[in-house]
Backbone as JSON Lines, residues from 0, in Angstrom:
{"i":0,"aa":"X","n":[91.82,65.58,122.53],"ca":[92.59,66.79,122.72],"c":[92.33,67.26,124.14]}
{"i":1,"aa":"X","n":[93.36,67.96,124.75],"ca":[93.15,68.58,126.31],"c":[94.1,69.51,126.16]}
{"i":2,"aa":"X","n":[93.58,70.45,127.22],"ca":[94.36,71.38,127.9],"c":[94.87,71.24,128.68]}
{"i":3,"aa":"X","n":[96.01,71.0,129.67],"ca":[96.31,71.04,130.85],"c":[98.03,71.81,130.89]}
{"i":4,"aa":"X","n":[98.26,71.47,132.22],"ca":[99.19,72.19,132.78],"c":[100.23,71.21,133.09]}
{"i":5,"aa":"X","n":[101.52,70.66,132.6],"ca":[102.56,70.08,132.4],"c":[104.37,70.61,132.93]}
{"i":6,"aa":"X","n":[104.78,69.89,133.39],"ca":[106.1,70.18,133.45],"c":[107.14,69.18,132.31]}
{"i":7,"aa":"X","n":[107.33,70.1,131.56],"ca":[108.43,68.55,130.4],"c":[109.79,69.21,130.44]}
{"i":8,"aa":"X","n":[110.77,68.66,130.65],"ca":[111.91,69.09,130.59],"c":[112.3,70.36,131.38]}
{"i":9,"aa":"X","n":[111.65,70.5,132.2],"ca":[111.25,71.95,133.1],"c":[111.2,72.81,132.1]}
{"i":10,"aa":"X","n":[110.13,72.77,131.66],"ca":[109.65,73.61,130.92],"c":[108.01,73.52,131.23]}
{"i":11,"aa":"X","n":[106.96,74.76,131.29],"ca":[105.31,74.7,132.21],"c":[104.96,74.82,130.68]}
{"i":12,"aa":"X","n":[104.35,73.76,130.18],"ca":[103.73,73.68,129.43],"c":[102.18,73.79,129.87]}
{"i":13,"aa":"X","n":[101.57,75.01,129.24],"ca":[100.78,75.51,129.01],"c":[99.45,74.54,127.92]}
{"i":14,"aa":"X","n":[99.66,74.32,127.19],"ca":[98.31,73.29,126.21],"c":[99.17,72.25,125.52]}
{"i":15,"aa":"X","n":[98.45,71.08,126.21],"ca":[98.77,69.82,125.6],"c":[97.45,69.33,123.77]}
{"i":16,"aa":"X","n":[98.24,69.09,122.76],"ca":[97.28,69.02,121.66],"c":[97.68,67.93,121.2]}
{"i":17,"aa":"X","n":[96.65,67.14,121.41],"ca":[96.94,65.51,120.92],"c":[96.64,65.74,119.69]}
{"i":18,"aa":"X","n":[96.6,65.43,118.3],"ca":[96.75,65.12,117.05],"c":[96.65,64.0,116.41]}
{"i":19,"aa":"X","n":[97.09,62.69,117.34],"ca":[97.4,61.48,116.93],"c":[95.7,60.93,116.11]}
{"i":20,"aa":"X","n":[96.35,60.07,114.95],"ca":[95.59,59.83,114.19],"c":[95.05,60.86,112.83]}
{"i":21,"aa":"X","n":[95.47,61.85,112.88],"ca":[95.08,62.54,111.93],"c":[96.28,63.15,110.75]}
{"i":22,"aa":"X","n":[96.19,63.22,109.79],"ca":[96.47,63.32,108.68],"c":[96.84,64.78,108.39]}
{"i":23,"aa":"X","n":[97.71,65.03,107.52],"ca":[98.36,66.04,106.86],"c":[96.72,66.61,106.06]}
{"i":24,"aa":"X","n":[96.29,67.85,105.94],"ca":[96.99,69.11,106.79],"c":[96.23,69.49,108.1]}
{"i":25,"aa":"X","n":[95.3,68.51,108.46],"ca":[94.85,68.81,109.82],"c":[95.76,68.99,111.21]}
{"i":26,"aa":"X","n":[96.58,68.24,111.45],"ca":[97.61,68.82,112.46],"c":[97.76,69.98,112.45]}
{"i":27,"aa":"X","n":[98.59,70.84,111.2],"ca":[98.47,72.48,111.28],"c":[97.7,72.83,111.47]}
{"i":28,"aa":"X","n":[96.69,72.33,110.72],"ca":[95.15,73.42,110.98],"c":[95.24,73.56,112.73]}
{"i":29,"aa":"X","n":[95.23,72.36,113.18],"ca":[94.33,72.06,114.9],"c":[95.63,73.55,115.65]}
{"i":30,"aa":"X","n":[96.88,73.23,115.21],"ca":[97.83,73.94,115.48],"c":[98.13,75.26,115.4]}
{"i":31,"aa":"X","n":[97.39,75.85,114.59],"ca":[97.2,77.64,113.98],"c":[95.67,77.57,114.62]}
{"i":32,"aa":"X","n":[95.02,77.11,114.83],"ca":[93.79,77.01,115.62],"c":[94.1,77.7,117.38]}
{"i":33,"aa":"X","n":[94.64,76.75,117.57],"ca":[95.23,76.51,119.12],"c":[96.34,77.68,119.63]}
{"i":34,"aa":"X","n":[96.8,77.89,118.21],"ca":[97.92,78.78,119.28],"c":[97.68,80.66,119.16]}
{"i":35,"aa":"X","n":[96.41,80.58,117.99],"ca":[96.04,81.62,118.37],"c":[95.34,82.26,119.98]}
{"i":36,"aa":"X","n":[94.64,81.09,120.45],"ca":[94.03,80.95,121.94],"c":[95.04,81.01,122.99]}
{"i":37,"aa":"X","n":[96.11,81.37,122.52],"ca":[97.41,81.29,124.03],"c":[98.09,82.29,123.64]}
{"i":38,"aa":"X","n":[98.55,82.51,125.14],"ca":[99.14,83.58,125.32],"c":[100.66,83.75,124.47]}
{"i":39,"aa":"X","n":[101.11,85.31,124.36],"ca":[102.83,85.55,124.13],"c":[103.66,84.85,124.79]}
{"i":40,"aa":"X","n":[104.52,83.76,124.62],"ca":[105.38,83.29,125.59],"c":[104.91,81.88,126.42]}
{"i":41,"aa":"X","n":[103.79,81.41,125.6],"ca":[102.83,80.18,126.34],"c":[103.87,79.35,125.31]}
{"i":42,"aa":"X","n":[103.74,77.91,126.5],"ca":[104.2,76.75,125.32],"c":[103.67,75.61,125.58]}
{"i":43,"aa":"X","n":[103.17,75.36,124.14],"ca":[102.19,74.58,123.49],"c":[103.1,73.16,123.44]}
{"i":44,"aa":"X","n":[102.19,71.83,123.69],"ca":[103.29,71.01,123.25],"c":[101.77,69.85,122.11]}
{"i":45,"aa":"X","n":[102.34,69.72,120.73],"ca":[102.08,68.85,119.61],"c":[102.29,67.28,119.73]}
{"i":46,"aa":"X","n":[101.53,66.56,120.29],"ca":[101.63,64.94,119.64],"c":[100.79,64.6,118.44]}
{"i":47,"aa":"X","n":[101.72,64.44,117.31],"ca":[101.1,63.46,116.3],"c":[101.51,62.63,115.79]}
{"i":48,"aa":"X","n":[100.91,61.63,115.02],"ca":[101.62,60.39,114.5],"c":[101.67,60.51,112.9]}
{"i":49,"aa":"X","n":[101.53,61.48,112.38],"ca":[101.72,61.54,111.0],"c":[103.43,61.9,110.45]}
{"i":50,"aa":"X","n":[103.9,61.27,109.64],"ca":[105.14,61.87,109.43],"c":[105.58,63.25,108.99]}
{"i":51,"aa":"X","n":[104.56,63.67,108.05],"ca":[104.26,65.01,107.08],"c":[104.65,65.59,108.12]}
{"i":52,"aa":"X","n":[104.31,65.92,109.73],"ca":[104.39,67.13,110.99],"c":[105.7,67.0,110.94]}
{"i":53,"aa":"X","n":[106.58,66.37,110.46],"ca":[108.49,66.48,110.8],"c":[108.2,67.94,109.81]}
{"i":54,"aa":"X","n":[107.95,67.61,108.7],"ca":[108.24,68.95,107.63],"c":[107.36,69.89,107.78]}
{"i":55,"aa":"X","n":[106.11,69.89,108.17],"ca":[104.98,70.88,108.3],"c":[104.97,72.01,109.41]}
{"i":56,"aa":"X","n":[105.34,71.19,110.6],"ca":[105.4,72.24,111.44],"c":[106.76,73.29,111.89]}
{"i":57,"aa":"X","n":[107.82,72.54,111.28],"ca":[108.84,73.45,111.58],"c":[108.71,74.95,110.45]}
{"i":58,"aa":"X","n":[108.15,74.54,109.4],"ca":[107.9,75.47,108.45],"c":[106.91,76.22,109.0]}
{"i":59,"aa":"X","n":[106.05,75.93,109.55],"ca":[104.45,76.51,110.59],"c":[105.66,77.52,111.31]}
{"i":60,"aa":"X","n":[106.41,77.2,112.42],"ca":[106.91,78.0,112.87],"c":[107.84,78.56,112.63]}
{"i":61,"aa":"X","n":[108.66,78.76,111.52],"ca":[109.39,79.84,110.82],"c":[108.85,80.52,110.09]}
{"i":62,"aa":"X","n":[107.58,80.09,109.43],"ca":[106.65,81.1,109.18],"c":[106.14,81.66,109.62]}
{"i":63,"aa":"X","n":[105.55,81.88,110.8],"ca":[104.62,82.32,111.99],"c":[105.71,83.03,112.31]}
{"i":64,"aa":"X","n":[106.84,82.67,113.03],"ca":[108.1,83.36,113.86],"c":[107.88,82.71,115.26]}
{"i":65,"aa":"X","n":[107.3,81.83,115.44],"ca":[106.69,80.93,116.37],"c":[108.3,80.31,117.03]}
{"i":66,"aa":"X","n":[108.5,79.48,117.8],"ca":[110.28,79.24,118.49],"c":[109.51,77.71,118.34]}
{"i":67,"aa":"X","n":[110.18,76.66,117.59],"ca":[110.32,75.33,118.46],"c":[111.39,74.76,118.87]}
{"i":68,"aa":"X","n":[111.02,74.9,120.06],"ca":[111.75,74.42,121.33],"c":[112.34,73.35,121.41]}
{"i":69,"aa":"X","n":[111.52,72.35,120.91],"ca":[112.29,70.9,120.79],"c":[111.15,69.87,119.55]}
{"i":70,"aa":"X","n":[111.31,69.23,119.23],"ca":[111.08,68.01,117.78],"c":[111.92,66.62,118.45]}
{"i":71,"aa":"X","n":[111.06,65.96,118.55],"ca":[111.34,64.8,118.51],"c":[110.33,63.67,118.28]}
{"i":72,"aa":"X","n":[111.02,62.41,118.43],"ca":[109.91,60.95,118.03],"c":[110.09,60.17,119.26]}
{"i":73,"aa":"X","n":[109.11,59.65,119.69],"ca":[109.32,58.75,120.77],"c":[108.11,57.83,120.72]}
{"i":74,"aa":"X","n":[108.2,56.79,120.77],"ca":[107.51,55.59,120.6],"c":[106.34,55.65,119.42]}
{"i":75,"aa":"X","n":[106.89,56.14,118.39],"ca":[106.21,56.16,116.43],"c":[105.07,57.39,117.02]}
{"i":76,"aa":"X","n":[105.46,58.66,117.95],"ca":[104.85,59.69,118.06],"c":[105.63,60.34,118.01]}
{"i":77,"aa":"X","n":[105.31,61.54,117.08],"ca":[106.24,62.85,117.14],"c":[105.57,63.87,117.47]}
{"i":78,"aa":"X","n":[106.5,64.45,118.51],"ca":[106.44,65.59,119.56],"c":[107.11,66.63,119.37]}
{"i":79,"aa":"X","n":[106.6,67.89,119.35],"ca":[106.52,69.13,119.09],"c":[106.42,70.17,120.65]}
{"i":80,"aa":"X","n":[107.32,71.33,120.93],"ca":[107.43,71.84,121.89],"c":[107.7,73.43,121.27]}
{"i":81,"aa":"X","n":[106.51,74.23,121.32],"ca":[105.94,75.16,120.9],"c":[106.25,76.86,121.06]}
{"i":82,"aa":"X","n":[106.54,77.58,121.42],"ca":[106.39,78.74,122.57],"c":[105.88,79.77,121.0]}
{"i":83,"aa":"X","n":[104.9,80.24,121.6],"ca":[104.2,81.45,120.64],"c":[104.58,82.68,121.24]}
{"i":84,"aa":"X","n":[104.94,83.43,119.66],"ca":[105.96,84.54,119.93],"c":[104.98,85.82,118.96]}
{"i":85,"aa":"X","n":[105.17,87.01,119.51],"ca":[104.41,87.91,118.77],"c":[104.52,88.02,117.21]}
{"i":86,"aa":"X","n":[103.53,88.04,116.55],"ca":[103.56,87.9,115.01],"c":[103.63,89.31,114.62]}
{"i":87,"aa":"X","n":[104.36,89.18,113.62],"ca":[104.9,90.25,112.74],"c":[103.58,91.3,112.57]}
């Protein structure tokens, strides 16, 4: 896992959270972990290789009220693009 500072799609991604290798429900966990530590308006970006994160995290962030930005798969990794939004 790392933090760093990214440009994806011109978009300044704020925390990169690798995931890969781990299993349903640890991704969320690492993910409600992490995005409590960032700022209103920070965006987080998710790599994992579990399939469960297609269904887990979009529900993470309509529950939260969290925005994802973008979902996709690219080379049997799926990628998650985050922005944390003030909670209810």
């Amino acid at each position: 896992m790392s933090d760093s500072k990214e440009t994806h799609s011109n978009l300044d991604i704020g925390v990169d959270l690798d995931a890969c290798g781990l299993f349903c429900p640890e991704p969320v966990m690492l993910l409600h972990n992490k995005i409590r530590d960032i700022s209103v308006g920070d965006l987080l970006r998710l790599t994992a290789t579990d399939p469960s994160t297609t269904r887990d995290v979009p529900k993470f962030c309509l529950f939260l009220g969290h925005d994802l930005v973008e979902q996709k798969e690219e080379e049997g990794k799926y990628v998650y693009l985050i922005r944390k939004n003030e909670q209810p």
